[in-house]
C-alpha positions as CSV (number, residue, x, y, z in Angstrom):
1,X,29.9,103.0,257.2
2,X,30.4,104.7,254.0
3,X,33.7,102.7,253.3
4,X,31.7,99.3,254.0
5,X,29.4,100.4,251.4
6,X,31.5,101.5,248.8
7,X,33.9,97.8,250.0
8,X,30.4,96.0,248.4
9,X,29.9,97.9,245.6
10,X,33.4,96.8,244.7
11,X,33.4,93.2,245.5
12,X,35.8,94.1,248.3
13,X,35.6,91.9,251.6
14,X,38.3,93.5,253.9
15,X,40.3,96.5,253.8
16,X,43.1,98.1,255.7
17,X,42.7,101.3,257.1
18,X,46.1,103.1,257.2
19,X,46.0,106.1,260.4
20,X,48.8,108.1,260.6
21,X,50.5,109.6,263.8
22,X,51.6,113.3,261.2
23,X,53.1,114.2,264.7
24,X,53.3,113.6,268.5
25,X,50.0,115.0,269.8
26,X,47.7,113.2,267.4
27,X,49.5,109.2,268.4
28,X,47.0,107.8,271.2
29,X,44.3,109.4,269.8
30,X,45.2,107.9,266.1
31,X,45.5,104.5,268.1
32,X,42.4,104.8,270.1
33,X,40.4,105.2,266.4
34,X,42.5,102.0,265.4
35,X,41.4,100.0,268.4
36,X,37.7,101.3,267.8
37,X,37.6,100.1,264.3
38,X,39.3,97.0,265.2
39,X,36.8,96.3,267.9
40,X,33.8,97.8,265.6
41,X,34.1,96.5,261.7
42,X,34.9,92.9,261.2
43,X,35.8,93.7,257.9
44,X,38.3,96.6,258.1
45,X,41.8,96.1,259.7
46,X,43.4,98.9,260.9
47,X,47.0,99.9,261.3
48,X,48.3,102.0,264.3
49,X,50.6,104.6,264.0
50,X,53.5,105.9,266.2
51,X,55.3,109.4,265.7
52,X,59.4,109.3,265.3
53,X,59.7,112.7,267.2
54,X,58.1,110.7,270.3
55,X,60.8,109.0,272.6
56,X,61.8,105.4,272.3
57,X,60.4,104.6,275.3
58,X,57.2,106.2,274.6
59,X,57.5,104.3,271.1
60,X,58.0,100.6,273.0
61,X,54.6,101.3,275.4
62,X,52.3,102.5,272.5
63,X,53.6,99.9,270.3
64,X,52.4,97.5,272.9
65,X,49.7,98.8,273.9
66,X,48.0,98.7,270.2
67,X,49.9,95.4,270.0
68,X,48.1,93.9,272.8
69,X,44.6,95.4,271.6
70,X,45.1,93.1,268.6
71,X,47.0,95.7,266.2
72,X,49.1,93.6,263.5
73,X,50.8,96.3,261.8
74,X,51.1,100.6,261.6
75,X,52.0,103.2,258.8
76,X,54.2,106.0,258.2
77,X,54.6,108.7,256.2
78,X,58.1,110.5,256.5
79,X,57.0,113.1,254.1
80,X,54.2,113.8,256.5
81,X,56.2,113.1,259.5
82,X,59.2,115.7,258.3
83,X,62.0,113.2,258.1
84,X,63.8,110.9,255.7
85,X,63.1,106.8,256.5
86,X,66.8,106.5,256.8
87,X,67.1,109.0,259.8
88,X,68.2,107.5,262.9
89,X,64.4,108.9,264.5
90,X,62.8,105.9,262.9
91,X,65.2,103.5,264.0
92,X,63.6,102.5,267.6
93,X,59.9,102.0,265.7
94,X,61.8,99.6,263.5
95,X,63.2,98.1,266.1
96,X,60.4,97.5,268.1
97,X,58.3,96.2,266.0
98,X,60.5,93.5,265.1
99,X,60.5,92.7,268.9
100,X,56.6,92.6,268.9
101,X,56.3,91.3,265.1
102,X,53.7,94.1,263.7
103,X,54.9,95.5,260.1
104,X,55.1,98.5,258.7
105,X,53.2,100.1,255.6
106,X,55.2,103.3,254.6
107,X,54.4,105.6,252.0
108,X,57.2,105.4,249.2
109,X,58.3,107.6,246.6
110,X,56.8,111.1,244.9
111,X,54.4,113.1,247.0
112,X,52.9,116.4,246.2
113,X,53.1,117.2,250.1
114,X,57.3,117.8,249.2
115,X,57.8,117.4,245.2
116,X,61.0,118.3,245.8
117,X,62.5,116.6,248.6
118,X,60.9,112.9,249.0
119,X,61.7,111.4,251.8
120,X,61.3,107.6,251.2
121,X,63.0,106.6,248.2
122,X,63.9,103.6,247.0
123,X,67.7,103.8,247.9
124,X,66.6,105.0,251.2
125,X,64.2,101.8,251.9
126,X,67.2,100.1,250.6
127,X,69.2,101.4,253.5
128,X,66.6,100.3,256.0
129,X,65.8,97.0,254.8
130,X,69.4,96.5,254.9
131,X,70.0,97.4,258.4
132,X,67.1,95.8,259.9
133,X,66.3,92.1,258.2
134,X,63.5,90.8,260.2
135,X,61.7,94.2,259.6
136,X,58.4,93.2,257.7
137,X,58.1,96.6,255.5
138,X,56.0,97.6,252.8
139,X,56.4,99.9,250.4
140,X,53.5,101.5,249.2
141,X,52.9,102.2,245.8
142,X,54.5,99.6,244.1
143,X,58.2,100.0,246.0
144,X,58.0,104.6,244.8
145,X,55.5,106.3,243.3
146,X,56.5,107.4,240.2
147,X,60.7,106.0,240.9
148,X,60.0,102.9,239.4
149,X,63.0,102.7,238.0
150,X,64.9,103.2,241.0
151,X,62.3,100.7,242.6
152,X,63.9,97.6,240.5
153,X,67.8,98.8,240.9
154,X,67.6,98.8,244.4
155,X,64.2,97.1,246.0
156,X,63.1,94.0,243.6
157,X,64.0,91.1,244.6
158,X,64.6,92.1,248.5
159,X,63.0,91.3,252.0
160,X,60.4,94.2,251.0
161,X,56.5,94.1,249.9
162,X,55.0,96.2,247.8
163,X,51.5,97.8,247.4
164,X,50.3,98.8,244.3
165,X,47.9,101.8,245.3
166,X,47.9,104.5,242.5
167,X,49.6,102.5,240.0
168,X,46.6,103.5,237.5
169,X,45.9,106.8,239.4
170,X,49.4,107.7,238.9
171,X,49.3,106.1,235.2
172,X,52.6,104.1,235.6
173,X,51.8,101.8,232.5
174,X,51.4,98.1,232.5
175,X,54.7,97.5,231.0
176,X,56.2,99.1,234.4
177,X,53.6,97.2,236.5
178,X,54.7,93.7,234.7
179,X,58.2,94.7,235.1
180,X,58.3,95.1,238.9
181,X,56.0,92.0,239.4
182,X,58.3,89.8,237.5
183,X,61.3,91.2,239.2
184,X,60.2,90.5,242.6
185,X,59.1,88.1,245.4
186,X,55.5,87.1,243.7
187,X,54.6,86.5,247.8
188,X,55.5,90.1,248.7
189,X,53.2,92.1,246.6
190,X,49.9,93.4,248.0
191,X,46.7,94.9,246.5
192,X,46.5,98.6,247.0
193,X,44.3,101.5,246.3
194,X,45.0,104.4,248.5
195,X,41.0,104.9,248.9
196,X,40.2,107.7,248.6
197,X,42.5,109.1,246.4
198,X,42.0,106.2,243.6
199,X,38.9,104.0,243.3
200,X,39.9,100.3,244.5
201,X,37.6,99.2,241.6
202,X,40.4,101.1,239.0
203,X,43.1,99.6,240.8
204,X,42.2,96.0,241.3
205,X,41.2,96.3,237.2
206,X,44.5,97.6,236.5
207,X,46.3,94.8,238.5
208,X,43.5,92.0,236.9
209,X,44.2,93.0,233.1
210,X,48.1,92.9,233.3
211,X,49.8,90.2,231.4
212,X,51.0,88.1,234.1
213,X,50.4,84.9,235.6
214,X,46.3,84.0,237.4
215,X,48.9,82.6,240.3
216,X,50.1,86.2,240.5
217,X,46.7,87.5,240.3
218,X,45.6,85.4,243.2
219,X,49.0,86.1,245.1
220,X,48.1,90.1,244.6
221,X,44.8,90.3,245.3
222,X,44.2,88.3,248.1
223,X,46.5,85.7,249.3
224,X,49.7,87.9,249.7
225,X,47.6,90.0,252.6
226,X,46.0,86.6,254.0
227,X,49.4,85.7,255.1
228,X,50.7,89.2,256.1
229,X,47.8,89.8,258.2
230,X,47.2,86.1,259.2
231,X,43.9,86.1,258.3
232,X,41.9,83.1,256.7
């Protein structure tokens, strides 16, 4: 109720609530919340979530499960989840959801959960996005939070979306933000605000005063996600 409320003080009309399965206990009872909210809020679409340490056949049935409850799409974090996006673990969620056409949002780049060792990197995604071609991914944080270099080397231009959550938090500069959006699909980027970590009112200003196209805006802000989601 308190996200609805703060979604009107923004101007906001639908948000997507990312739950996260950090490991193998918490996934049906991540899902169930998914399915409550789902069933509960008109206005808030939630993601499911499935752990990579569970088996692939436990994967397939929980993937199908939330599927059939009217689930579009899940999130991972492999910094939160303990292994790299490249590791064979992820592999049958990837493959599964291309079978039951849900995407996946996945946390991308720096994390202060493991500074030191991030687990979803740009060349990494690469990797994935490479192996699997009909996956529908996307990469939060504008393709790698604060790897935005790497982000237009080896993501722009690819079968990837982007979010742009933290990209004022995190201070990237609208020279960056401009640079990404002109190297890549203008169909494959999505508003983003990682709520509540940044306020969706800072981010959605940052993306509206950048010197790009009102096409892109439109594409950004709301269109972009109306198709992902399939949503009118």
């Amino acid at each position: 109720d308190g996200m609805i409320r703060m979604m009107d003080e923004c101007g906001i009309d639908y948000s997507v609530v990312c739950n996260i399965a950090t490991n193998p206990r918490q996934q049906e009872h991540v899902n169930n919340f998914a399915i409550y909210l789902k069933e509960h809020y008109d206005r808030l679409i939630p993601l499911g979530s499935v752990n990579p340490d569970n088996d692939e056949k436990n994967i397939r049935e929980e993937l199908l499960r939330i599927r059939t409850a009217g689930i579009k799409g899940i999130k991972i974090h492999p910094d939160y989840m303990g292994h790299a996006i490249d590791e064979d673990c992820y592999k049958p969620i990837f493959r599964a959801c291309c079978d039951f056409d849900m995407f996946v949002v996945t946390h991308a780049g720096w994390d202060f959960i493991s500074p030191d060792n991030i687990a979803a990197t740009p060349c990494r995604i690469r990797k994935v996005i490479d192996e699997f071609s009909e996956l529908k991914l996307v990469a939060a944080h504008f393709g790698g939070n604060r790897l935005w270099t790497d982000v237009i080397k080896y993501l722009a231009g690819r079968h990837v979306w982007f979010d742009t959550a933290l990209g004022y938090a995190e201070r990237m500069g609208a020279d960056m933000a401009k640079s990404i959006i002109d190297a890549h699909d203008p169909e494959k980027i999505l508003l983003g605000s990682d709520c509540p970590w940044s306020s969706p009112k800072n981010e959605y200003d940052f993306i509206m005063g950048l010197d790009i196209t009102d096409e892109e805006k439109q594409n950004i802000t709301f269109k972009n996600a109306q198709r992902l989601l399939r949503i009118s």
